[in-house]
DSSP file (Angstrom, degrees, kcal/mol; ACC not computed):
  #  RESIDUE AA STRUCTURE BP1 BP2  ACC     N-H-->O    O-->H-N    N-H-->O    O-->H-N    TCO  KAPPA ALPHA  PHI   PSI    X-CA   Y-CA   Z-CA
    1    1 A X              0   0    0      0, 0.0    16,-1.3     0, 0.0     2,-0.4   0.000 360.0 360.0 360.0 135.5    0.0    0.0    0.0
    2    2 A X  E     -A   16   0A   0     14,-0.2     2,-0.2    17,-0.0    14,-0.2  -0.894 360.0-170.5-154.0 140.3    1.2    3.6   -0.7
    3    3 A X  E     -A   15   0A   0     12,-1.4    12,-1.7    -2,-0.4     2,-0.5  -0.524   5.7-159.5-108.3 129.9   -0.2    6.6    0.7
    4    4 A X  E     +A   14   0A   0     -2,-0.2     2,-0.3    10,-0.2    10,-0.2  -0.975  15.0 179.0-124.3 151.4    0.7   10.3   -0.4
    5    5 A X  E     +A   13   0A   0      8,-1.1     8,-0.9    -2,-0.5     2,-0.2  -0.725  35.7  78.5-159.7  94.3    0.0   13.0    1.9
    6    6 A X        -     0   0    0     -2,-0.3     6,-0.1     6,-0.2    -2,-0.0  -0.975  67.7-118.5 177.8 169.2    0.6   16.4    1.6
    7    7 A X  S    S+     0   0    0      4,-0.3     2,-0.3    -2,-0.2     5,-0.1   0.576  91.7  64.7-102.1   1.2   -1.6   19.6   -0.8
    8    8 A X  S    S-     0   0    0      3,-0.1    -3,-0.1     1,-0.1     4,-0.0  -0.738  75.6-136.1-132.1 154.5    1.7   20.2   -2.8
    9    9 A X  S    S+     0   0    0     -2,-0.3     3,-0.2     1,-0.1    -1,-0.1   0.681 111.1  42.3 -77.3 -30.5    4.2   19.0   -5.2
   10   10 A X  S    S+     0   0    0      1,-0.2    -1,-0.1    33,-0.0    -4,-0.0   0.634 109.4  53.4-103.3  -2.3    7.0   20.4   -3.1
   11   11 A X  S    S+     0   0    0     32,-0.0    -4,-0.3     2,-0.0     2,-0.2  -0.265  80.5 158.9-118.1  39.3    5.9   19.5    0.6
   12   12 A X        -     0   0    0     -3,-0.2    32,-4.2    -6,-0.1     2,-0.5  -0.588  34.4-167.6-121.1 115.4    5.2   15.5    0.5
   13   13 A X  E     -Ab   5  44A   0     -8,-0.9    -8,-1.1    30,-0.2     2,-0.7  -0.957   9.5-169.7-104.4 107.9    5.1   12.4    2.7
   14   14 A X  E     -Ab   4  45A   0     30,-3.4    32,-1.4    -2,-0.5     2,-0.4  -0.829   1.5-169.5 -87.3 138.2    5.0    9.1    1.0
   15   15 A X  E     -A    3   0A   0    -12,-1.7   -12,-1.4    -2,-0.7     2,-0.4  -0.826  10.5-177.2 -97.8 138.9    4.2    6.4    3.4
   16   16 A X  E     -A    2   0A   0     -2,-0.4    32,-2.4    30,-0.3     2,-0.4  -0.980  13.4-148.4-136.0 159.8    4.9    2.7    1.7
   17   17 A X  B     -c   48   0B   0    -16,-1.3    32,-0.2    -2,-0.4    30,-0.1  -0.694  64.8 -41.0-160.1 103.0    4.2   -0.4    3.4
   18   18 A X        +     0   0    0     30,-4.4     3,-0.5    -2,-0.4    31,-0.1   0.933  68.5 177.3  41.2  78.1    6.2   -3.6    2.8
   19   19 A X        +     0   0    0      1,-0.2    30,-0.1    29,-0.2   -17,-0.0   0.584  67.6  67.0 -76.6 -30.7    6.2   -2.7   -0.9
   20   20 A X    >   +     0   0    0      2,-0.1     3,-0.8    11,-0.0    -1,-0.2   0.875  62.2 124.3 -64.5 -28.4    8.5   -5.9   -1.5
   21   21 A X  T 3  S+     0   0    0     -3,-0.5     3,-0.1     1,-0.3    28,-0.0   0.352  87.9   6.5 -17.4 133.4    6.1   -8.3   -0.7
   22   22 A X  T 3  S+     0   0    0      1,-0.2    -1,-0.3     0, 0.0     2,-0.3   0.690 102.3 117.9  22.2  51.4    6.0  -10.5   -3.7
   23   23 A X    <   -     0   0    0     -3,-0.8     2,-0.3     3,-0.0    -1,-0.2  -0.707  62.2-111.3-119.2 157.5    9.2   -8.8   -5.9
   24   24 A X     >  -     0   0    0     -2,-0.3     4,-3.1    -3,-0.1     5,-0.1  -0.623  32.3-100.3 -87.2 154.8   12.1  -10.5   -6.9
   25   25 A X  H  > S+     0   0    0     -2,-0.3     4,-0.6     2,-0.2    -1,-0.0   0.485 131.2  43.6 -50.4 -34.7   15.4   -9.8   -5.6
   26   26 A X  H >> S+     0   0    0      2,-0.2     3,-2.1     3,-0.1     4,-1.2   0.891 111.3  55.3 -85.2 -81.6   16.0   -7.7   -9.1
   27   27 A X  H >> S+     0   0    0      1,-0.3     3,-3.1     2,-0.2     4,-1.8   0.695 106.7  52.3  16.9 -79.2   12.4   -6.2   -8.6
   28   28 A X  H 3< S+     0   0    0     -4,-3.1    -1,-0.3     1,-0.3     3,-0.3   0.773 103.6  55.5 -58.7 -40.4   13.6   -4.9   -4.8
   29   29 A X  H <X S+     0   0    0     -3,-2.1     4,-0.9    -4,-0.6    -1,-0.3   0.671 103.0  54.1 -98.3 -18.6   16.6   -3.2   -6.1
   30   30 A X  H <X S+     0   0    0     -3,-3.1     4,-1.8    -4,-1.2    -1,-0.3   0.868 106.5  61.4 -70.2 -27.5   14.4   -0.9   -8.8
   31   31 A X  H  X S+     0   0    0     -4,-1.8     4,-1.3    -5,-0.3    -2,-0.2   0.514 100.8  43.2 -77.5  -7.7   12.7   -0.1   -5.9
   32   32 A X  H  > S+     0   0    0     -3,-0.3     4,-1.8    -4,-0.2     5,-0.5   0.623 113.6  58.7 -99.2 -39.6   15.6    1.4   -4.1
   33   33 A X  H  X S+     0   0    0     -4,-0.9     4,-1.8    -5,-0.2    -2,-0.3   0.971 104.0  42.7 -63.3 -65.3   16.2    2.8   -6.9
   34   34 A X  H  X S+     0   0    0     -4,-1.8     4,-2.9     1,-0.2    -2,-0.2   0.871 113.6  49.8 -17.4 -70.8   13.0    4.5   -7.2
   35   35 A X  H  X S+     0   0    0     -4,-1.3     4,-1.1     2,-0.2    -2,-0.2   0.820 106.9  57.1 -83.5  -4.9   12.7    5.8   -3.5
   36   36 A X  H  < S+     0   0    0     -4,-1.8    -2,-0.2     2,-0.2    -1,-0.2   0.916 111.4  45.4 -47.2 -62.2   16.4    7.2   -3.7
   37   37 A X  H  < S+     0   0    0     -4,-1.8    -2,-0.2    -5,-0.5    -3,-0.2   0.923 110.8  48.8 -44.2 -58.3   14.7    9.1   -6.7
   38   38 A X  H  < S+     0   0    0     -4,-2.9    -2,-0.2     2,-0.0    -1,-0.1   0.964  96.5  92.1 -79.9 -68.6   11.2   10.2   -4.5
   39   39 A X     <  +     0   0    0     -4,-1.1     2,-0.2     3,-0.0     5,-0.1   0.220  55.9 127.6 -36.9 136.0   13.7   11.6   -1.4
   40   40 A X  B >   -D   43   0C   0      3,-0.6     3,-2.2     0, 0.0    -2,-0.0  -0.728  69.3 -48.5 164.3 139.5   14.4   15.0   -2.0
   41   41 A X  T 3  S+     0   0    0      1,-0.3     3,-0.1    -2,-0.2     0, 0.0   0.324 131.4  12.4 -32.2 108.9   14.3   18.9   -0.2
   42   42 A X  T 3  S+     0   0    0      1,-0.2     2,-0.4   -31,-0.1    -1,-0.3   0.660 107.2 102.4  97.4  -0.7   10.6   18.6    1.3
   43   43 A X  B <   -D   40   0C   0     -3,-2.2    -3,-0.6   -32,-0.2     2,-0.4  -0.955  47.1-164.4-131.7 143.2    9.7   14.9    0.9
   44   44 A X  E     -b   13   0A   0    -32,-4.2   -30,-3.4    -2,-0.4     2,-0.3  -0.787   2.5-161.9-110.9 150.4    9.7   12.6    3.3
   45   45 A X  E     -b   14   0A   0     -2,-0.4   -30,-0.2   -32,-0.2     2,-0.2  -0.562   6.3-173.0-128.1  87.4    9.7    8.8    2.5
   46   46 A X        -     0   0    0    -32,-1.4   -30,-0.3    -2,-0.3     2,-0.2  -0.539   5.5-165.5 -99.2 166.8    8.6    6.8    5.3
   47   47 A X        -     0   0    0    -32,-0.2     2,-0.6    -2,-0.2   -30,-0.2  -0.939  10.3-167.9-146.5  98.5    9.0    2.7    4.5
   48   48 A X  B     +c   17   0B   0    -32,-2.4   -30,-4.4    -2,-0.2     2,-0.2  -0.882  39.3 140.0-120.2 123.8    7.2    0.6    6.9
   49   49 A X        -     0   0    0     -2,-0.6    -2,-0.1   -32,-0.2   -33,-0.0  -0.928  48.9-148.6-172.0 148.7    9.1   -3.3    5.5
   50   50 A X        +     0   0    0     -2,-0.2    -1,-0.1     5,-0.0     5,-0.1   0.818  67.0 102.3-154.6 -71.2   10.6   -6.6    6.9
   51   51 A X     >> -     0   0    0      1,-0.1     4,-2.7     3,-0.1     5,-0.5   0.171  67.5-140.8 -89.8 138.7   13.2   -7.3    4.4
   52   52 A X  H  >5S+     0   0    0      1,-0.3     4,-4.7     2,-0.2     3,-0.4   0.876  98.5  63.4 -42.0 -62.8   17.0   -6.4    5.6
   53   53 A X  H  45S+     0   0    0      1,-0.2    -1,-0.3     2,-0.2     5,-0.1   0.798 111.4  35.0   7.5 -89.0   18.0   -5.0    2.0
   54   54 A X  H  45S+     0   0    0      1,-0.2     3,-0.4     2,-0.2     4,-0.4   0.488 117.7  54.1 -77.8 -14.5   15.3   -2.0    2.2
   55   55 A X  H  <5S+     0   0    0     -4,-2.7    -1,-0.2    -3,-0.4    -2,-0.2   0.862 110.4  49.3 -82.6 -38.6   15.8   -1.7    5.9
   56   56 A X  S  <<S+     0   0    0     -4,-4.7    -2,-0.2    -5,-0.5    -1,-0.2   0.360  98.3  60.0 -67.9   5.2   19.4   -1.3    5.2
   57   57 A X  S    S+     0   0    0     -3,-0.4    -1,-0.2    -5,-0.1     4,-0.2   0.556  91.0 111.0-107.3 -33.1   19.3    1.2    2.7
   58   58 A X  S >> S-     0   0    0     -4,-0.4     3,-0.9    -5,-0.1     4,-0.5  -0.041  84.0-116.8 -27.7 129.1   17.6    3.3    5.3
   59   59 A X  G >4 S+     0   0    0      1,-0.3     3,-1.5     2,-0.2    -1,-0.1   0.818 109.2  73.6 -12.6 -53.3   19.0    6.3    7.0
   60   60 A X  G 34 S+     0   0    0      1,-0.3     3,-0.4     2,-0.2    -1,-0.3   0.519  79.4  71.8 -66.8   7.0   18.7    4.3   10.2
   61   61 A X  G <4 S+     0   0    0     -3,-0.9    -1,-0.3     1,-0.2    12,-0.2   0.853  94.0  52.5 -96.2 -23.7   21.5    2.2    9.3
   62   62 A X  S << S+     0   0    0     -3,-1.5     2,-0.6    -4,-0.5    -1,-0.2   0.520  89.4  88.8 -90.5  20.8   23.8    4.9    9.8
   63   63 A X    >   +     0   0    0     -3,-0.4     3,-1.5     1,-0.1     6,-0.4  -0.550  49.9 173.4 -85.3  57.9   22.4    5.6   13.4
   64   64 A X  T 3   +     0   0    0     -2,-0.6    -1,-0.1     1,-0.3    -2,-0.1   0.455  65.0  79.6 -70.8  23.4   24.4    3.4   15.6
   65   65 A X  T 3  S+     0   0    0     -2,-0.1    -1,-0.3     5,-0.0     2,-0.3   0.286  87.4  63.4 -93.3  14.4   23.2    4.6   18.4
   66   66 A X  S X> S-     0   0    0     -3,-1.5     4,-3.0     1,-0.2     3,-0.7  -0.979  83.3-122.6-132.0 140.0   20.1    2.5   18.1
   67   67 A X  H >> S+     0   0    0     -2,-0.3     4,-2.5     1,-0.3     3,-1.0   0.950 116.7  50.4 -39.8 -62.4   20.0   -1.4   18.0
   68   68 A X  H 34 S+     0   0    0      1,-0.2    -1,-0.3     2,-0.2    -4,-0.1   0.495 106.9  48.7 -38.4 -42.6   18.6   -1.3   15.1
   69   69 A X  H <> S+     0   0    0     -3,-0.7     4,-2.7    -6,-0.4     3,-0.4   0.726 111.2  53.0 -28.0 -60.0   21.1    1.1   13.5
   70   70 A X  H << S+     0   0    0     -4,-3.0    -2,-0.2    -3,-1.0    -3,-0.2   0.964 111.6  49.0 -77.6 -40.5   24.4   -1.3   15.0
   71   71 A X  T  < S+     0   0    0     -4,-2.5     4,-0.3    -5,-0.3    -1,-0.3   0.419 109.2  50.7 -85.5  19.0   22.6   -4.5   13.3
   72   72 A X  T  > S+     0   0    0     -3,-0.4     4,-2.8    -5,-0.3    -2,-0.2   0.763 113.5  44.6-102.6 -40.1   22.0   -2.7    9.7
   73   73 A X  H  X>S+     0   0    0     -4,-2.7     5,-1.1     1,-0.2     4,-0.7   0.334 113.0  55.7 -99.2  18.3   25.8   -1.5    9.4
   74   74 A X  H >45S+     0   0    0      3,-0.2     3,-0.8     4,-0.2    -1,-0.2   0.737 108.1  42.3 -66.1 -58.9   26.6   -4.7   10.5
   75   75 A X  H 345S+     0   0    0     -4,-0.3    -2,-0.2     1,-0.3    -3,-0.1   0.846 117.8  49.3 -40.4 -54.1   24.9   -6.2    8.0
   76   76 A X  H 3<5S-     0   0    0     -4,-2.8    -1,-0.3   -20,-0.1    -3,-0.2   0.840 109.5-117.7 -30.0 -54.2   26.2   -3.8    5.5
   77   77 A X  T <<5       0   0    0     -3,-0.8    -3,-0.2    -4,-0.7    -2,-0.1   0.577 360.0 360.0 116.5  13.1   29.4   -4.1    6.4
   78   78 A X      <       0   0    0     -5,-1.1    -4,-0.2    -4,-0.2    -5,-0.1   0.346 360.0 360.0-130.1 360.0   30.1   -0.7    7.6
């Protein structure tokens, strides 16, 4: 499901929610592709998702002050 929420082109929340759910492994990675693209001065992209990939492409992976954060750049690598 994905939800847009805002009266403007320039002031914009999308909300998406588990959007991988039946994609392929090629599939997931247009899709990264994609919300890299939607991110921008004034849009927010929130990604509500399960699979490690898309969690890890996340902001939050560079928080390591949060569990969650220290097990993404592990996973990464980073």
């Amino acid at each position: 499901m994905i939800r847009h929420l805002g009266s403007s082109l320039t002031d914009v929340t999308y909300v998406f929610d588990e959007p991988t759910t039946g994609l392929h492994l090629a599939d997931v990675e247009q899709l990264l592709g994609l919300l890299d693209r939607l991110v921008n001065p004034g849009t927010s992209v929130i990604v509500i998702e399960h699979h490690q990939a898309v969690m890890a492409h996340a902001d939050l992976a560079t928080a390591r002050c949060t569990l969650t954060g220290e097990y993404l750049a592990a996973y990464v690598g980073t």
